[in-house]
N, C-alpha and C positions, 0 to 999 in steps of 0.2 A: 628253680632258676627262672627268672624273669625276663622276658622275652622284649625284642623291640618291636613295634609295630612303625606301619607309615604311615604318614596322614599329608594328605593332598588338602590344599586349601584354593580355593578358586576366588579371588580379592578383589573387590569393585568399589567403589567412592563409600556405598552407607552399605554393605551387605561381604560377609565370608560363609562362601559355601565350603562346610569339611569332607571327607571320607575318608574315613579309617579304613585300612585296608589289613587285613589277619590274613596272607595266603591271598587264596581267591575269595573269601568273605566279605563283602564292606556295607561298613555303615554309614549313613548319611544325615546329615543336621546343618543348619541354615542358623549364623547369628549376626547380629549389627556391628559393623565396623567400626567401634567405638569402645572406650574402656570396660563399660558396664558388659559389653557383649563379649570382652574377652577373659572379665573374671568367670562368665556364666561357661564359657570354653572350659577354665581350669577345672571348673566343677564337675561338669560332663563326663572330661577323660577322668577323674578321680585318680589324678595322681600317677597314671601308666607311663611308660616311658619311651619315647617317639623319635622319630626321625619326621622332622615336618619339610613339606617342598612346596612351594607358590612360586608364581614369576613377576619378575619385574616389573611392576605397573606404574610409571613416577613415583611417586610418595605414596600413593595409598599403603602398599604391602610393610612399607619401614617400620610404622608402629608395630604392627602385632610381628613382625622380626625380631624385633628388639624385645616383644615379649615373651615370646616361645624359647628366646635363649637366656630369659630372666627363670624361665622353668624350669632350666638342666634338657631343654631340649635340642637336639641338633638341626640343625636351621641348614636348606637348601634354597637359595633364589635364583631360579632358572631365567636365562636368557629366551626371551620370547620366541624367539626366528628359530632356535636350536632344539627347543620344548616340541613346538609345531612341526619342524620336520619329524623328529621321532613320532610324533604322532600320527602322521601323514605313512610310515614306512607300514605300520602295522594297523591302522585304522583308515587306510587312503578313502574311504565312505560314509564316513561315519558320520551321526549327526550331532550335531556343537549345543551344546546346552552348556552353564553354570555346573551343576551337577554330574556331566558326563567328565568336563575339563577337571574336576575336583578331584576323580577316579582316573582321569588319564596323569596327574601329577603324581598319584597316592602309586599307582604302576610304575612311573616313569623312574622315580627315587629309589623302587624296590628293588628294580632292576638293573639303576646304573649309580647308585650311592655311593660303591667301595671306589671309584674313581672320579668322582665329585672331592670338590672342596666346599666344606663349610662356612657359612657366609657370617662372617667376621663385623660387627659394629663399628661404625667408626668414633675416634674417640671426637670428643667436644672439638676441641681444636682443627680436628682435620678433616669434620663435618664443615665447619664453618668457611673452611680454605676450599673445599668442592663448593658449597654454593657461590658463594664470590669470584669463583673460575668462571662456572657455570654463567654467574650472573653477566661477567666480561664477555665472554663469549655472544650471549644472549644480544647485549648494548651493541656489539660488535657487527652482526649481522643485522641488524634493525637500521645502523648507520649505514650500512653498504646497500640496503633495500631503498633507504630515501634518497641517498644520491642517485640510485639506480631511476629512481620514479622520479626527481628533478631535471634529469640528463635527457627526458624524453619530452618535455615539454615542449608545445610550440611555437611559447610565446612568453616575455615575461610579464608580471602580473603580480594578482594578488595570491594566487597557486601556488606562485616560484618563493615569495616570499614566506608564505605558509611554511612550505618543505625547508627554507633557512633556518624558522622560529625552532621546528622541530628538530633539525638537527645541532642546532645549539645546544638545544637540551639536553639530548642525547649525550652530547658531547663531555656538555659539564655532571650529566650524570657517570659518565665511564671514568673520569676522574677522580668524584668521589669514590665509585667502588674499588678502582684501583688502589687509591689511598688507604682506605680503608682496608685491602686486603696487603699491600707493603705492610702496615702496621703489623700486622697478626702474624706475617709470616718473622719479621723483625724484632717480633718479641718472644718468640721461640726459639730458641738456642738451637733445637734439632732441626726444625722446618730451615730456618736462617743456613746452618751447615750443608744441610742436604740441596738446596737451591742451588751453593755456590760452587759444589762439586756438580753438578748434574750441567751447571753452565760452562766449565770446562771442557764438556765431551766438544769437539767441532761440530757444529751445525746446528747444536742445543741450545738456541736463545731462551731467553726469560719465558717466552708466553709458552713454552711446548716445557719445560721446567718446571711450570707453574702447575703447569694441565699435570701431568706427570705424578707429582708431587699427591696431587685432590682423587685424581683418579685409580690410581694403584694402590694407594692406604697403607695398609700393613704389609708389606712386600713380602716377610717371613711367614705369610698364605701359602708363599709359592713355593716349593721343594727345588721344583727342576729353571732354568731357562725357559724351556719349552711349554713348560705352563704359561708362562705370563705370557709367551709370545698366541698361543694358542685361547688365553681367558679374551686378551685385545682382539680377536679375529683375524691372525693375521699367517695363518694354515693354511696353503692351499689345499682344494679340495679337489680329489684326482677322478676320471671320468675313464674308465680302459673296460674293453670287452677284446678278450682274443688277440689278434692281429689287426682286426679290422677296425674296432673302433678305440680313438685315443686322443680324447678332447685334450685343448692346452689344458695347464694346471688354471685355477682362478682361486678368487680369494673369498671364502662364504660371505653373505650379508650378516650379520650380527657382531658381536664382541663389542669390543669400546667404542664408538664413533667417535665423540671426541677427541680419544688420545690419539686414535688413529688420523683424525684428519689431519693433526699437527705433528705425527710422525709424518704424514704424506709431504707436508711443504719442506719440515727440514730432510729430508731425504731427498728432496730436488736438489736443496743445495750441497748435499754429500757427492754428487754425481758429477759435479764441476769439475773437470780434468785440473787442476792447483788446488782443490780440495784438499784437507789433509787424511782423508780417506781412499784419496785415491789408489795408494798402494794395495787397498781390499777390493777396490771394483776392478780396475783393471787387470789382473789375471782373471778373475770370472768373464768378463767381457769376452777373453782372449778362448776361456772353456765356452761361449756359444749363449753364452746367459744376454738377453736384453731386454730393451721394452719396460715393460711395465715387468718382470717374471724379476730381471735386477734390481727395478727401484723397489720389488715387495722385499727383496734377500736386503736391501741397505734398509729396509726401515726396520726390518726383524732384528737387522745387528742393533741399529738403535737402541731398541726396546733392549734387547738382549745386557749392551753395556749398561745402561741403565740401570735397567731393574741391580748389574753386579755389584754396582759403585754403592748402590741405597743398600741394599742386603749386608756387603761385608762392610759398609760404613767405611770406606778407603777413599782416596782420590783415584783422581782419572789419568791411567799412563797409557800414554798411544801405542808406546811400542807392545803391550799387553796385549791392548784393543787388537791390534796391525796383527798381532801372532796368532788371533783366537781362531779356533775353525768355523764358529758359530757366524 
């Protein structure tokens, strides 16, 4: 019977470091981040059969993702910040090499796999809807930086006018990509449905709908709730010794930023006393919940309705929403 092994891959611009790990056994091999370097990968393994883990690096890791699962291989892409603390609990000294991180990935999979989820491709169409979020996004905060730096000037000029030139551009470029991504999403029948139901929920404008839509993918990844709310970041992480010590809850650093920073703004507006959510905040309110510890439970429910509406492919009913315990 044929056995699975792990294999930790450590993914940089032009270089993957591997290590197969059998047990406590491992092997080690260096190849070029490029096609030719991942046929000469297929050759190497000769055909065995793997559980591979790397972490998120922007785009570098996506190709050989998308190739490792072209080989019947099961593909794990670790969140960086969540990768490193595990490493940090059982290596708190250890020193950082390509090579060591390749055997700390090939470890980290062996031993936390059976509750991992598999890292899913996204298809053509919903590849193209993330970068065009992405790219909105991007135009978005590049316009807020040049206001920010024309708002500080001392004087007008040829500076002041500069920052005009540029934020024209700006301008007429977030247009185009907008267009451009209305299109795409308008010529999908699914993307088109799932928009208009996600725009339904109260407090879910287009731009946190759209986000939503690019960054969640294939929702039926997710088994529970509780996964999606926990793959976004959005788990408190608990700090208690004894009696004596017993830090508030907080919220880790990793999961989605994105999604999360546009769950954070409609969740300001969820909070509005004539909200139509108000009948779920205030009884919590009333149980001693505030601050930021309620605006994290309204953006959880967010996520939570959310992800339900995309999954069972249904519309959005309040009274449902308003009953849930989540």
């Amino acid at each position: 019977m044929s056995t699975t092994s792990h294999l930790g891959v450590d993914v940089s611009k032009h270089t993957l470091e591997l290590c197969i790990l059998d047990g406590s056994r491992a092997v080690h091999a260096s190849f070029p981040n490029n096609r030719e370097g991942f046929l000469d990968i297929a050759r190497w393994l000769d055909e065995r059969t793997f559980r591979v883990a790397m972490e998120a690096t922007g785009r570098y890791h996506e190709r050989f993702a998308l190739f490792c699962i072209a080989q019947g291989w099961s593909t794990y892409v670790f969140d960086p910040k969540g990768f490193h603390n595990w490493c940090k609990d059982r290596h708190p000294r250890g020193h950082k090499t390509d090579r060591i991180d390749a055997r700390m990935l090939a470890e980290c999979l062996q031993e936390t796999h059976h509750r991992r989820i598999p890292w899913v491709a996204l298809a053509a169409v919903r590849r193209q809807l993330r970068e065009l979020t992405r790219r909105l996004s991007q135009l978005t905060e590049m316009m807020t930086q040049e206001k920010n730096r024309a708002g500080h000037l001392p004087f007008a000029g040829e500076v002041e006018e500069s920052h005009s030139r540029v934020l024209a551009l700006l301008e007429q470029e977030y247009e185009q990509v907008e267009a451009a991504l209305d299109e795409l999403i308008e010529g999908s029948e699914v993307l088109s449905r799932q928009l208009s139901r996600l725009m339904e929920i109260p407090s879910c404008g287009k731009v946190l709908a759209r986000t939503a839509l690019a960054e969640l993918g294939d929702v039926t990844r997710f088994e529970k709730a509780k996964d999606v709310t926990a793959w976004a970041g959005l788990v408190p992480r608990q700090h208690q010794s004894g009696t004596s010590v017993k830090k508030t809850e907080r919220i880790p650093r990793g999961g989605n930023p994105r999604l999360r920073q546009m769950l954070y703004m409609a969740a300001m507006s969820a909070m509005h006393p004539k909200s139509k959510w108000a009948p779920w905040v205030e009884p919590r309110k009333e149980r001693g919940k505030e601050g930021k510890v309620l605006l994290v439970a309204m953006m959880d429910k967010l996520l939570r309705v959310m992800w339900g509406v995309l999954k069972n492919d249904e519309a959005f009913e309040l009274e449902k929403a308003l009953g849930g315990q989540g």
